[in-house]
C-alpha positions in Angstrom: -16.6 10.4 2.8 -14.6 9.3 0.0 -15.5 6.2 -2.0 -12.9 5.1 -4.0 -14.3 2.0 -6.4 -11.0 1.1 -7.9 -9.6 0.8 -4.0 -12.4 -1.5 -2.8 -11.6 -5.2 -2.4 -15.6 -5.9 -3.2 -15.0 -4.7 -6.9 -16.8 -6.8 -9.4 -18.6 -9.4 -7.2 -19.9 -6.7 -4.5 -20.9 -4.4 -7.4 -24.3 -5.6 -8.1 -25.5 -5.1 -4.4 -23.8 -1.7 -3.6 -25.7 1.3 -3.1 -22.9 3.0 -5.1 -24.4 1.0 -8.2 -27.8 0.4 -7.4 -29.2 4.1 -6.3 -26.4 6.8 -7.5 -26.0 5.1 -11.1 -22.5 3.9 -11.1 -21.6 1.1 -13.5 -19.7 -1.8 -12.1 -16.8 -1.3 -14.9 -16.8 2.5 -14.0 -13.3 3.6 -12.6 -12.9 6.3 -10.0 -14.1 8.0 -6.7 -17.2 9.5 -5.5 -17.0 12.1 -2.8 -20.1 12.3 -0.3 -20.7 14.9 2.7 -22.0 13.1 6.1 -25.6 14.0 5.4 -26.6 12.0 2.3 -23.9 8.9 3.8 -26.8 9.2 7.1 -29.7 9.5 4.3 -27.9 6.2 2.5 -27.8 4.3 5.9 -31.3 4.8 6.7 -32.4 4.4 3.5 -30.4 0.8 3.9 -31.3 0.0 7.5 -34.7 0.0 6.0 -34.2 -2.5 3.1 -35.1 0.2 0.4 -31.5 0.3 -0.6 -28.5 -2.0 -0.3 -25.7 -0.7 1.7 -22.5 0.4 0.5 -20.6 -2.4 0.3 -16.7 -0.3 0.2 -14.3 -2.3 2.0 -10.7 -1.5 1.9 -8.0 -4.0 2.3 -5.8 -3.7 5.3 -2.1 -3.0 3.7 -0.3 -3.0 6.8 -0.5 -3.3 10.9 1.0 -1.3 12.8 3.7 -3.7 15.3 3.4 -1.1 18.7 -0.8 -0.7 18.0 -1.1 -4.7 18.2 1.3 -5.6 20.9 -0.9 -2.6 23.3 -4.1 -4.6 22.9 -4.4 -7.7 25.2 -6.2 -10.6 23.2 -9.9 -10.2 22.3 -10.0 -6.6 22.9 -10.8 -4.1 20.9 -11.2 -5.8 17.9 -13.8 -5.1 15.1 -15.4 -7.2 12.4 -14.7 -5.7 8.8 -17.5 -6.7 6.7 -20.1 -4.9 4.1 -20.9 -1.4 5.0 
């Protein structure tokens, strides 16, 4: 997984309760990306499922939907929350 910090929408106010920060030593005003395999992003959920870390708090913003993907999906299906984590 790629975490991209200067991509995510949460920069600045989200910083101070991001696993990113708080456990793997990032500074808020740090720039960049942090690449992570699938193993320590499980060992990070757990960790923050159990309240001993926050979670990561990355969220993208949407740039664009795609016409054909939303006109397939009848009303109230198949839609997700996007929210921390």
């Amino acid at each position: 997984m790629l975490i991209d910090c200067d991509a995510c929408v949460m920069k600045g106010p989200g910083c101070q309760d991001c696993v990113v920060t708080v456990v793997l030593g990032f500074a808020a005003e740090r720039s960049g990306s942090l690449r992570i395999d699938d193993d320590e992003m499980a060992a990070l959920d757990a960790l923050a499922d159990s309240g001993l870390v926050p979670p990561l708090r990355l969220v993208h913003a949407v740039s664009s939907v795609e016409p054909d993907a939303a006109a397939q999906t009848p009303a109230g299906e198949g839609e997700t929350a996007v929210g921390s984590g």
